[in-house]
N, C-alpha and C positions, 0 to 999 in steps of 0.2 A: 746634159750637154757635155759636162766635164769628160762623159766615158765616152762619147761618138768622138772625141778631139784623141782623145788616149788610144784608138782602136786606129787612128788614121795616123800615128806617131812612128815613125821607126826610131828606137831605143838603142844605144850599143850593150854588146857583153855586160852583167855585170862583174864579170872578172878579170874586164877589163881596166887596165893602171889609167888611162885613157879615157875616163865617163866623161857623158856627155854634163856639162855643169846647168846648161841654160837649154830650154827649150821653149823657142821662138815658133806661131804660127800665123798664117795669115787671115785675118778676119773683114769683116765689110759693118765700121759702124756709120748707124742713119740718126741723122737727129729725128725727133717725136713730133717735133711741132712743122719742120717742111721736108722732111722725107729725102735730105741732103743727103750725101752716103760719103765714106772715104775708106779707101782700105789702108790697114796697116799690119804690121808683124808687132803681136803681142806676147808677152813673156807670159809662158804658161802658169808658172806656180813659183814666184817669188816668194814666198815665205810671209810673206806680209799677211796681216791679220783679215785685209778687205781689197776692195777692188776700188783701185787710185789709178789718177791720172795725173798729167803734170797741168799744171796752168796755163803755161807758156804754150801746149797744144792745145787746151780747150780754146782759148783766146784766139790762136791761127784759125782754128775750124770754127771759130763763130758759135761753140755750143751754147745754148741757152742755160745757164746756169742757175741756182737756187742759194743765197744767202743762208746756211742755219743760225740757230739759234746765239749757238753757245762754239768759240771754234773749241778744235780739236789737238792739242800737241799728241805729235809722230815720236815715238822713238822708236832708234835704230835696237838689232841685236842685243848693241854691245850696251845697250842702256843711255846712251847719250843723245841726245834731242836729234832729230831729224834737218840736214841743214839748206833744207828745201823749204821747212817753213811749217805752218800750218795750215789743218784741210779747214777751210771758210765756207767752201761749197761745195754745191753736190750738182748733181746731173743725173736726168733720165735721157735714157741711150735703148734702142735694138742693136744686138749683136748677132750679125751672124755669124755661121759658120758652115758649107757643103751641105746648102738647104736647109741650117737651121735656125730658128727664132725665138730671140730669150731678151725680153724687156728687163733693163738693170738699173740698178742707181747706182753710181759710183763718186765715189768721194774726187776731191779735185785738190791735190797737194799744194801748195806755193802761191807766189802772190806777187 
């Protein structure tokens, strides 16, 4: 999925002083349990280790979420804790994207 999203990507020069930092696209997630959909513009490749969401939008959209086990502390980069919180839950989600379908679980940051 990752390569059909990178082939539909316009990129600038890289010799250019000018790179692009962020690369936003736009996707159609459904929930699993009633086939609810919402679209948004997601950050392609943040550097983060996994696929997170904030809390504060799972809760507007109603996801049905998963209590783990054991939570999770987030650090940043720079080694200092995440000040978003910990991932407590998770979520199964379809994502699509220009016809495509990829069932995910995604961590759910904050609280």
């Amino acid at each position: 999925m990752l390569s059909i999203i990178m082939e539909n990507i316009s990129c600038c020069n890289l010799n250019n002083r000018n790179m692009l930092r962020e690369v936003m696209v736009k996707i159609r997630l459904e929930r699993i349990d009633t086939q609810r959909s919402v679209i948004v513009e997601a950050l392609l490749d943040s550097r983060a280790a996994g696929l997170v969401m904030s809390s504060k939008f799972t809760r507007k959209e109603r996801f049905k979420l998963k209590k783990i086990e054991k939570p999770i502390y987030v650090r940043n980069v720079n080694v200092f804790f995440n000040k978003k919180g910990l991932i407590e839950y998770t979520m199964k989600i379809n994502i699509y994207y220009q016809g495509y379908r990829k069932k995910m679980e995604i961590d759910v940051i904050g609280s």
